[in-house]
C-alpha atoms as a printed R data frame, in Angstrom:
    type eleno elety resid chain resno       x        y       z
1   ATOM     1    CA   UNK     A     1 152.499 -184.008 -33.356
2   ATOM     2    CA   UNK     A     2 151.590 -181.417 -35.740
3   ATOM     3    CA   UNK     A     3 150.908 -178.312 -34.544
4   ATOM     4    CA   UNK     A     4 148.450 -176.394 -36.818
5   ATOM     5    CA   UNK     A     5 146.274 -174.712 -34.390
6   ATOM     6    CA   UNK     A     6 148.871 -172.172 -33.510
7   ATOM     7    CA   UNK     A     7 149.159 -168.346 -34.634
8   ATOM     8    CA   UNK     A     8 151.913 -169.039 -37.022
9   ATOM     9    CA   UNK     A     9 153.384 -165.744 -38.216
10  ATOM    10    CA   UNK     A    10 155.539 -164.454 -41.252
11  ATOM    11    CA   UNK     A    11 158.341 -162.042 -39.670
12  ATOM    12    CA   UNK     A    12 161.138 -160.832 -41.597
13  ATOM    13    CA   UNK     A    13 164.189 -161.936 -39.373
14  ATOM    14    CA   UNK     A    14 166.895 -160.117 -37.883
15  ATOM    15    CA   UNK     A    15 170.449 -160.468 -35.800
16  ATOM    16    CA   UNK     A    16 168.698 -161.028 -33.122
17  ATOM    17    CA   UNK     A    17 166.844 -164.189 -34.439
18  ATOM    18    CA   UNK     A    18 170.627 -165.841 -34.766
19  ATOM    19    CA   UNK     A    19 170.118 -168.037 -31.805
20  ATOM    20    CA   UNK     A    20 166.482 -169.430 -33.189
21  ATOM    21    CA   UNK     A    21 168.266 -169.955 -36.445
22  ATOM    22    CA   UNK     A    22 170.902 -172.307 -35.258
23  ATOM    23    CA   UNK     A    23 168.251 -173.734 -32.755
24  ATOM    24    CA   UNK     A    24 166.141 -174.571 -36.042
25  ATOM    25    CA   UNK     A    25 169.294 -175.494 -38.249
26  ATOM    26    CA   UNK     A    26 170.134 -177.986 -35.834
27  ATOM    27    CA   UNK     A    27 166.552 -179.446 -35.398
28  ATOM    28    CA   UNK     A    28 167.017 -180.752 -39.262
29  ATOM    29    CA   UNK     A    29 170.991 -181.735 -38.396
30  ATOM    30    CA   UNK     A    30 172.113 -178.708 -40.629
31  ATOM    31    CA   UNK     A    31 175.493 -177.290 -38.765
32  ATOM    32    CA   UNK     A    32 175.210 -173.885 -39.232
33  ATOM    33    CA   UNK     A    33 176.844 -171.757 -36.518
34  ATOM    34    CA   UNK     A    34 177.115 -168.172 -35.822
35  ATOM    35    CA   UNK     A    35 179.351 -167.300 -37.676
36  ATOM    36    CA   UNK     A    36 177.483 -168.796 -41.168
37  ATOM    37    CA   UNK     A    37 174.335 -166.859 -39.897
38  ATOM    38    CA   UNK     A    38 176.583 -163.632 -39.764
39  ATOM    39    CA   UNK     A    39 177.535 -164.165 -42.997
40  ATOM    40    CA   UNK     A    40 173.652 -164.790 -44.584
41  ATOM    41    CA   UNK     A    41 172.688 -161.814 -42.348
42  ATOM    42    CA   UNK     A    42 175.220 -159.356 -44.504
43  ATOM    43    CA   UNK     A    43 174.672 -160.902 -47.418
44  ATOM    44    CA   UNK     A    44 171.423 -162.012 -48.243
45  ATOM    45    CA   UNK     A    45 168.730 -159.426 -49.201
46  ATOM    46    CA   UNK     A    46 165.729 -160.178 -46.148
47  ATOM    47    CA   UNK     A    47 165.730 -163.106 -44.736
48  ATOM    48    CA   UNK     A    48 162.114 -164.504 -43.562
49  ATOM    49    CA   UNK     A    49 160.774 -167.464 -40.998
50  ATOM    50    CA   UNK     A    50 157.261 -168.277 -38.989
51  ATOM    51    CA   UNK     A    51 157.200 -167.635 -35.233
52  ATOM    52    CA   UNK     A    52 155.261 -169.902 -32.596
53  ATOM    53    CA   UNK     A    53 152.765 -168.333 -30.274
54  ATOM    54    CA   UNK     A    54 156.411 -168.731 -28.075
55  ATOM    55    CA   UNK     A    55 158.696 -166.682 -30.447
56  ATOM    56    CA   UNK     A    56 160.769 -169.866 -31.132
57  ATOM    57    CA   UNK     A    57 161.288 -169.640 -35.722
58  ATOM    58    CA   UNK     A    58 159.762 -173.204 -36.837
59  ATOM    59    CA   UNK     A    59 160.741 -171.698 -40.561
60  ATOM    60    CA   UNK     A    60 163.292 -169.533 -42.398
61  ATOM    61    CA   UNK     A    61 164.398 -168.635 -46.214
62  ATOM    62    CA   UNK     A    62 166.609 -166.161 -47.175
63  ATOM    63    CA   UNK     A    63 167.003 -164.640 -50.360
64  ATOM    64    CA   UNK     A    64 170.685 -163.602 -51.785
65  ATOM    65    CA   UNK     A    65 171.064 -161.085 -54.993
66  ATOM    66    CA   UNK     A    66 174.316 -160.918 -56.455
67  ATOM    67    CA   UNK     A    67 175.795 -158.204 -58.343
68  ATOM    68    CA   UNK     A    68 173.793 -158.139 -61.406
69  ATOM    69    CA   UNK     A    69 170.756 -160.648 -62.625
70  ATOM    70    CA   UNK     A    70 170.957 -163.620 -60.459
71  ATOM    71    CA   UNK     A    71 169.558 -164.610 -56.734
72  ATOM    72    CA   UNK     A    72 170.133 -167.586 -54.531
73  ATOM    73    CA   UNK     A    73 167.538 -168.871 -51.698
74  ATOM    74    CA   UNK     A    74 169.152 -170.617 -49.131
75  ATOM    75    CA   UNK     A    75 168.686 -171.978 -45.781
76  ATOM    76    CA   UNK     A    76 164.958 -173.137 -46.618
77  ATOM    77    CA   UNK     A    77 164.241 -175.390 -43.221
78  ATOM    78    CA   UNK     A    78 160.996 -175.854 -41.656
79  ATOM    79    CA   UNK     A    79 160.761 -177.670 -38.425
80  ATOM    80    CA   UNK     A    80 160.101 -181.270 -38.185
81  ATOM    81    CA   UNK     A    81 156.608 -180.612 -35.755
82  ATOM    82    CA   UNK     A    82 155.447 -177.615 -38.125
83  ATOM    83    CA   UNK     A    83 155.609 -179.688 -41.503
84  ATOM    84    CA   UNK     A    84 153.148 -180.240 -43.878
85  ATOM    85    CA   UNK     A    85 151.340 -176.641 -42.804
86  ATOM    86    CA   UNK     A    86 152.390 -175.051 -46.129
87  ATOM    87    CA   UNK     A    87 154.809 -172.800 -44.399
88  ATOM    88    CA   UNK     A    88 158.122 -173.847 -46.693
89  ATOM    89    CA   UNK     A    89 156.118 -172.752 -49.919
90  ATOM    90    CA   UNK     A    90 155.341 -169.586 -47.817
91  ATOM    91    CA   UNK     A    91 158.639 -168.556 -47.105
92  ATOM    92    CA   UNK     A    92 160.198 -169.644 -50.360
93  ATOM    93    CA   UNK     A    93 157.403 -167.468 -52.351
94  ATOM    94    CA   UNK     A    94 158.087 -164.527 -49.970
95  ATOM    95    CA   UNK     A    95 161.851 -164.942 -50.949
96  ATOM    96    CA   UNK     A    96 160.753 -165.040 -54.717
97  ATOM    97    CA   UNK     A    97 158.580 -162.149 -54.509
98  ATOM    98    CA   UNK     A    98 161.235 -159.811 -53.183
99  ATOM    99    CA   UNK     A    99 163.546 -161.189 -55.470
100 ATOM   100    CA   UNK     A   100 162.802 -157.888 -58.332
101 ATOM   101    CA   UNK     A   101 162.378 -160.224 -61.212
102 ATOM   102    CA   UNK     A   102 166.240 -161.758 -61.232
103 ATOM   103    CA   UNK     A   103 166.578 -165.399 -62.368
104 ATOM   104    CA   UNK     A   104 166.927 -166.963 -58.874
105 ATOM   105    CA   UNK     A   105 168.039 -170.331 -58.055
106 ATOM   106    CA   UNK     A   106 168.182 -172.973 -55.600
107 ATOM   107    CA   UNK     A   107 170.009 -176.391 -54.485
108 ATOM   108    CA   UNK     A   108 166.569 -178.507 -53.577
109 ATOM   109    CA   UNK     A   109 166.624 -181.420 -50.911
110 ATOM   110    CA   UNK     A   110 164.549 -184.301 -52.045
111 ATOM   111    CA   UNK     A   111 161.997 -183.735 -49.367
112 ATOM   112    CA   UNK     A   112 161.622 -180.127 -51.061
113 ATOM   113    CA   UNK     A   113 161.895 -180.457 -54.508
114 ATOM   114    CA   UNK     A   114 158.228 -181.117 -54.864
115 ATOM   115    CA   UNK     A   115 157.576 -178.339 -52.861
116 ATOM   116    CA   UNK     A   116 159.807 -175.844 -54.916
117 ATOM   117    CA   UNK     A   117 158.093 -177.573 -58.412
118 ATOM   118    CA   UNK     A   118 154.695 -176.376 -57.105
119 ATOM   119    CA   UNK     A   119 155.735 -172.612 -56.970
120 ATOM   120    CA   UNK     A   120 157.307 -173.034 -60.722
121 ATOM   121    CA   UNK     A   121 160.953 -174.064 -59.786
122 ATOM   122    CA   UNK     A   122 162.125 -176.617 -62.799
123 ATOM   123    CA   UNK     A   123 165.548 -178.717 -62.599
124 ATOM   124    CA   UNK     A   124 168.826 -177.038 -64.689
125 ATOM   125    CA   UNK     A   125 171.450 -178.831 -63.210
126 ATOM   126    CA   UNK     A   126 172.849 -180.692 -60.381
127 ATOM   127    CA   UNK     A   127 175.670 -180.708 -57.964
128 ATOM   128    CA   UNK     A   128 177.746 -183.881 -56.018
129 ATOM   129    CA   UNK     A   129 177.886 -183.510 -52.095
130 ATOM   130    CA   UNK     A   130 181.015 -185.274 -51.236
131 ATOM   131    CA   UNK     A   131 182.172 -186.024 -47.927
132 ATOM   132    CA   UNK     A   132 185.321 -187.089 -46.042
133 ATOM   133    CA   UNK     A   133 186.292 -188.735 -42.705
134 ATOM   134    CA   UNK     A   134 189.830 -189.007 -43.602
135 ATOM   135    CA   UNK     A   135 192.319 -187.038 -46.295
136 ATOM   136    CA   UNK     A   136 194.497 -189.689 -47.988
137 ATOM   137    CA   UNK     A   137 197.237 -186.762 -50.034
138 ATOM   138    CA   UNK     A   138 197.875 -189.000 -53.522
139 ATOM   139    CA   UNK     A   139 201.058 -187.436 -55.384
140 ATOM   140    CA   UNK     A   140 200.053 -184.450 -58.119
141 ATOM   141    CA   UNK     A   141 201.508 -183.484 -61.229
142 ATOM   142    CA   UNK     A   142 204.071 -180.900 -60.697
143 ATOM   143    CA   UNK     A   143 203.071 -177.651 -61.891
144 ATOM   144    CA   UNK     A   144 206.378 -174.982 -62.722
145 ATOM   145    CA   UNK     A   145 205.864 -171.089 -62.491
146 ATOM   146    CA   UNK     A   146 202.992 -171.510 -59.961
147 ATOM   147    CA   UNK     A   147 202.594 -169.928 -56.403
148 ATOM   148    CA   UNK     A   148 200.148 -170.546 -54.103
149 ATOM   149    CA   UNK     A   149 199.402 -167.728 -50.915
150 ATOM   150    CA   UNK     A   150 196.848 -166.503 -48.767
151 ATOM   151    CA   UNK     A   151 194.767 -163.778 -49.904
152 ATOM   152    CA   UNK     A   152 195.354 -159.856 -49.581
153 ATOM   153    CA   UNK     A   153 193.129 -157.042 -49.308
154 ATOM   154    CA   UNK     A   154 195.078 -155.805 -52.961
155 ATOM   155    CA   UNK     A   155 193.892 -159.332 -54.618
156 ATOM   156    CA   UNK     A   156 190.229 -158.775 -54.005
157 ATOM   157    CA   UNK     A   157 188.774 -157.449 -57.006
158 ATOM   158    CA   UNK     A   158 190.696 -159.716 -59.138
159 ATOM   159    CA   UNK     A   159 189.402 -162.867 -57.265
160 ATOM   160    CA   UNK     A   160 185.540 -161.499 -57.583
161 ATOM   161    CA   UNK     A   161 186.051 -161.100 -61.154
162 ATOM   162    CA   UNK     A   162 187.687 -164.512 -61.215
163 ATOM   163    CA   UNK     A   163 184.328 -165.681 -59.107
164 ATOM   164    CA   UNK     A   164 182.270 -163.840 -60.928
165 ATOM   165    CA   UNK     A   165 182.926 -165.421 -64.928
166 ATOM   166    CA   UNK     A   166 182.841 -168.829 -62.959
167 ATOM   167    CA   UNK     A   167 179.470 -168.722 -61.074
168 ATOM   168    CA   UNK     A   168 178.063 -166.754 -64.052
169 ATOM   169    CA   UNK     A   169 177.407 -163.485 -61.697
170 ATOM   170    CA   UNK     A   170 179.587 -161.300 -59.771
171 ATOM   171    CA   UNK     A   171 178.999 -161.834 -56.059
172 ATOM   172    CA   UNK     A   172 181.238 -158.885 -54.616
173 ATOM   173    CA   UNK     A   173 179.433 -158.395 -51.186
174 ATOM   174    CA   UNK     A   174 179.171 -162.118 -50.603
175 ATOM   175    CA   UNK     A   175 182.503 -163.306 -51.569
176 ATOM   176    CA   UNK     A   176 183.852 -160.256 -49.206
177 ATOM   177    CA   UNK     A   177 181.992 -161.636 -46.553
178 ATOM   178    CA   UNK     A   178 182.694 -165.245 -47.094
179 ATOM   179    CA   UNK     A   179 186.520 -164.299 -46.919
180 ATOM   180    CA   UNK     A   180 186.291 -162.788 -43.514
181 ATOM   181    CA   UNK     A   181 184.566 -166.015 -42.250
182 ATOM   182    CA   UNK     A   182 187.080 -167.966 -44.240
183 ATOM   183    CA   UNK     A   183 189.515 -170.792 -42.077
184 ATOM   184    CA   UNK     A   184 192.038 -169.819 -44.851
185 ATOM   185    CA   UNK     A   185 191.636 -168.390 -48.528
186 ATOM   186    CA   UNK     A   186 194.433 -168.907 -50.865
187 ATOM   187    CA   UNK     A   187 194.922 -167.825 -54.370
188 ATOM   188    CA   UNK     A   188 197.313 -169.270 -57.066
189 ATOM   189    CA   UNK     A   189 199.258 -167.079 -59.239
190 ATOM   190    CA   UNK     A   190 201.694 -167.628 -62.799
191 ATOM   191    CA   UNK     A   191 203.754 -164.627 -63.469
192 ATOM   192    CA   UNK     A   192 202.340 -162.584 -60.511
193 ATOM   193    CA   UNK     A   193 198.979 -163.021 -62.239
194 ATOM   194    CA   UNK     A   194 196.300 -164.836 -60.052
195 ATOM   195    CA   UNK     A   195 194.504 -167.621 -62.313
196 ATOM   196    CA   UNK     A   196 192.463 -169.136 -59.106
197 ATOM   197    CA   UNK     A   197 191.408 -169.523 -55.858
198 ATOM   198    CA   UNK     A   198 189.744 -171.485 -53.015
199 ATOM   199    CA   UNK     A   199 188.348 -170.816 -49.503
200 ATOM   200    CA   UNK     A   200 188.137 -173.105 -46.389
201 ATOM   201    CA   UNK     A   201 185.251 -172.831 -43.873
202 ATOM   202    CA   UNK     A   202 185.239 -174.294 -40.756
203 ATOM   203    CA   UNK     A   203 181.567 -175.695 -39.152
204 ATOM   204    CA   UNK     A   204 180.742 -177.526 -36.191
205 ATOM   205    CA   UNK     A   205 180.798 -180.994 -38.837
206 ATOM   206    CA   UNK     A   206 183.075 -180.163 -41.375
207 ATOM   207    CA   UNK     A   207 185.691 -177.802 -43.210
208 ATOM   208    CA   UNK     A   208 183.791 -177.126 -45.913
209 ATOM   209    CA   UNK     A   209 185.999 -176.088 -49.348
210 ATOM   210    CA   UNK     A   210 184.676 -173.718 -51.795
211 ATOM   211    CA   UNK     A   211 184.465 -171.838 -53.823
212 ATOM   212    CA   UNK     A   212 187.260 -173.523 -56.032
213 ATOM   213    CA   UNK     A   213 188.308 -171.516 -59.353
214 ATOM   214    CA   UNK     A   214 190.710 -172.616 -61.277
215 ATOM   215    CA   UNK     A   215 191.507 -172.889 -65.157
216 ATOM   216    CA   UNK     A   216 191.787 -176.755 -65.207
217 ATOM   217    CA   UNK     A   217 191.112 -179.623 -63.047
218 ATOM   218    CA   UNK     A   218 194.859 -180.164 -62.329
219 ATOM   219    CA   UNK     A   219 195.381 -176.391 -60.382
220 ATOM   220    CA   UNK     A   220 191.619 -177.293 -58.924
221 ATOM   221    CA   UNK     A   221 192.923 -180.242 -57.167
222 ATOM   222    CA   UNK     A   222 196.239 -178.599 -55.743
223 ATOM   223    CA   UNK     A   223 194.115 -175.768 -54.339
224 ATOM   224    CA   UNK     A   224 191.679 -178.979 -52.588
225 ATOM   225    CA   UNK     A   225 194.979 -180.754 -51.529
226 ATOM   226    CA   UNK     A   226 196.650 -177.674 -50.195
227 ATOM   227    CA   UNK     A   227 193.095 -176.470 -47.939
228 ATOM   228    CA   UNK     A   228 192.565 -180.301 -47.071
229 ATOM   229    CA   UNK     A   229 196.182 -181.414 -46.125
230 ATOM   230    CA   UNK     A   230 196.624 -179.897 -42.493
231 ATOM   231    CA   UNK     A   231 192.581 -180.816 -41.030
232 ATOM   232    CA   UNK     A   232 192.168 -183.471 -38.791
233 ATOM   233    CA   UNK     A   233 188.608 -184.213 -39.226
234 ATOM   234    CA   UNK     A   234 185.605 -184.059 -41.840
235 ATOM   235    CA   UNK     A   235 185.680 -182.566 -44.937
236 ATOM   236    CA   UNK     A   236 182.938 -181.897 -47.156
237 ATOM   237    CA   UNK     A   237 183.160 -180.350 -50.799
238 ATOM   238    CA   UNK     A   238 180.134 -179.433 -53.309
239 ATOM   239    CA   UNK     A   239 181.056 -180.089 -56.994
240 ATOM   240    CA   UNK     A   240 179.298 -178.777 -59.669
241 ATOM   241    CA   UNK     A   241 178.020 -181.013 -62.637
242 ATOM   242    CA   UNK     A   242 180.665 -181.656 -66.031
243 ATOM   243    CA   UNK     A   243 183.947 -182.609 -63.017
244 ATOM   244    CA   UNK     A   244 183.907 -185.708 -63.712
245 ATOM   245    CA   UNK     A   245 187.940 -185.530 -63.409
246 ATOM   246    CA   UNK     A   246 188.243 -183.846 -60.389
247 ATOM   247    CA   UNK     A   247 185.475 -185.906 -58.887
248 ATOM   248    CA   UNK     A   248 187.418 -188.905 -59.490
249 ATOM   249    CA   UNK     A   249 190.777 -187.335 -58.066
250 ATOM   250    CA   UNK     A   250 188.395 -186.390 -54.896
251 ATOM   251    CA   UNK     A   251 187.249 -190.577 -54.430
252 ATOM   252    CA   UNK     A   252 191.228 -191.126 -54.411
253 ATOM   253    CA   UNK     A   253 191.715 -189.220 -51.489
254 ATOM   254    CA   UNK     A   254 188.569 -190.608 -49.808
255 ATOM   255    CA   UNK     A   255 186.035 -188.425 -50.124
256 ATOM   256    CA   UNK     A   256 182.832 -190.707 -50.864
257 ATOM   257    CA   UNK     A   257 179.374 -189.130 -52.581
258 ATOM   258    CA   UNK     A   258 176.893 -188.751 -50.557
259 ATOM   259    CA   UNK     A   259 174.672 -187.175 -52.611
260 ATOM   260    CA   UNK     A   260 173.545 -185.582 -56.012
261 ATOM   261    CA   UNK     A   261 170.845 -183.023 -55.319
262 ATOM   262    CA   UNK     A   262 168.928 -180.744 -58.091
263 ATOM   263    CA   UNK     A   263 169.800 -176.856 -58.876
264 ATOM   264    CA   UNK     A   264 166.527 -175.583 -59.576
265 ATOM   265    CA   UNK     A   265 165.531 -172.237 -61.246
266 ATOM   266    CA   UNK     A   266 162.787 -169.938 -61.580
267 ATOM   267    CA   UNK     A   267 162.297 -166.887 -64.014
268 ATOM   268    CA   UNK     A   268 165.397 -168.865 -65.918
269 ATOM   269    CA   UNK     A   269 165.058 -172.204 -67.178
270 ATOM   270    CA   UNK     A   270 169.229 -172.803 -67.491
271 ATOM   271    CA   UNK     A   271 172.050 -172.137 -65.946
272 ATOM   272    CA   UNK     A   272 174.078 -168.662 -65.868
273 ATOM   273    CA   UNK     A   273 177.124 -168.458 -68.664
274 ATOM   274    CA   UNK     A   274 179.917 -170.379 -66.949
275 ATOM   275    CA   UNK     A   275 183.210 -170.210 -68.240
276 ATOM   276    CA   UNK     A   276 184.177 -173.850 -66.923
277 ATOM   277    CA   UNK     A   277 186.459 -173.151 -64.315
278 ATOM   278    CA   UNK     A   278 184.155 -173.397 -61.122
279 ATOM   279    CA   UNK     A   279 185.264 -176.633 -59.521
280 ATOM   280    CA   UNK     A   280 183.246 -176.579 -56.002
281 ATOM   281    CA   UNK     A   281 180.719 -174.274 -54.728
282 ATOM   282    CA   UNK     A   282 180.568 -171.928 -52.178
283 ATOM   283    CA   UNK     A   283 177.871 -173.821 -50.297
284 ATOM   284    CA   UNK     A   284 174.317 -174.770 -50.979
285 ATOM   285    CA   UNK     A   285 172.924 -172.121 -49.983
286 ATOM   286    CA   UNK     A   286 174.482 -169.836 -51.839
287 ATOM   287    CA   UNK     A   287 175.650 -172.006 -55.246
């Protein structure tokens, strides 16, 4: 039952709103935990929801800026009893209005793609949601000259610039974040150099892996197969459009598609400059 005839209001959100967060994640079976909400809280820009006449958030969107002319919304949920009241395309528009005129995009669900068209939103791209119950390790090609290690405090600018010509913006305060939350981060180098990276996070679902960058598909997939070989459980990996090769390599080890949902833009009607060597996003709320 719909509940229009309530006082809905617009707050901007805070750390103290991180319980009501999860409580609403998990009302639409999204996992996040406190851990992900710490990291939106540092990262994103203002993050906004609807309150019930009880205080309990029935909606939320947060709005990331990276470094220089890109944005991300993210966590865009509106509570199954409170839909169809307008308040998504309230909170998204908020988000895009305190956005400061960047390009800003968005990975749409089905249910809010038409929502996100209304405002202006238009597709430029897609990604692959692939999931896994169980890692089957096939045998790689040998690579020579390579190491593979965690991350150090010295190695972080050279991974955000590596990040940053992949995702088509630098990210610096959100990739620093997402590295403390990180189940492990490991970068690859030739000659001492480092030519890529990935980053486990562990949910309450899954170890999600990303971002991967790498400077072909056959480094991506040992950075996958080295985050992926050690978890017992569910995996889950977000692979940007043009991989068709390492999309393939990820049905071997039996990961399965579960779905191929929109990247949608405003103020930009294409995709950032990508060099080609982003493999697997961060997440989708933050591309």
């Amino acid at each position: 039952m719909k509940l229009s005839n309530e006082n809905l209001e617009l707050n901007e959100l805070n750390e103290s709103d991180t319980k009501g967060l999860i409580e609403l994640s998990a009302s639409v079976r999204w996992d996040y935990d406190e851990e992900e909400i710490r990291t939106l809280f540092s990262s994103a820009k203002n993050i906004y929801g609807h309150k019930n006449n009880e205080g309990k958030i029935v909606s939320s969107a947060a709005i990331i800026p990276y470094d220089n002319n890109l944005a991300f919304i993210g966590m865009v949920i509106v509570h199954s009893d409170y839909r169809g009241l307008g308040l998504g395309k309230v909170v998204t528009q908020k988000c895009v209005d305190n956005a400061s005129g960047r390009s800003i995009l968005l990975i749409a669900t089905a249910e809010g793609k038409p929502l996100y068209e209304k405002i202006g939103f238009t597709v430029v791209d897609s990604v692959h949601k692939y999931l896994c119950s169980q890692y089957i390790p096939v045998k790689l090609a040998p690579h020579s000259g390579l190491t593979i290690e965690a991350v150090k405090e010295e190695n972080l600018e050279e991974v955000i610039d590596l990040d940053g010509a992949a995702f088509g913006d630098k990210r610096s305060l959100f990739l620093r974040n997402r590295i403390k939350q990180a189940n492990q981060c490991l970068v690859v180098k030739k000659d001492s150099r480092i030519i890529g990276f990935g980053l486990s996070i562990l949910g309450p679902v899954n170890l999600t892996l990303g971002p991967v960058v790498a400077p072909d598909t056959g480094i991506a997939e040992l950075i996958i197969d080295y985050l992926a070989s050690n978890h017992k459980g569910n995996l889950r990996v977000d692979v940007p459009s043009g991989n068709e090769k390492l999309m393939a390599y990820l049905e071997q080890t039996g990961f399965i598609k579960a779905s191929n949902p929109p990247v949608m833009g405003i103020h930009t009607n294409k995709m950032p400059y990508r060099n080609n060597t982003l493999f697997a996003i961060a997440s989708q709320a933050y591309g």
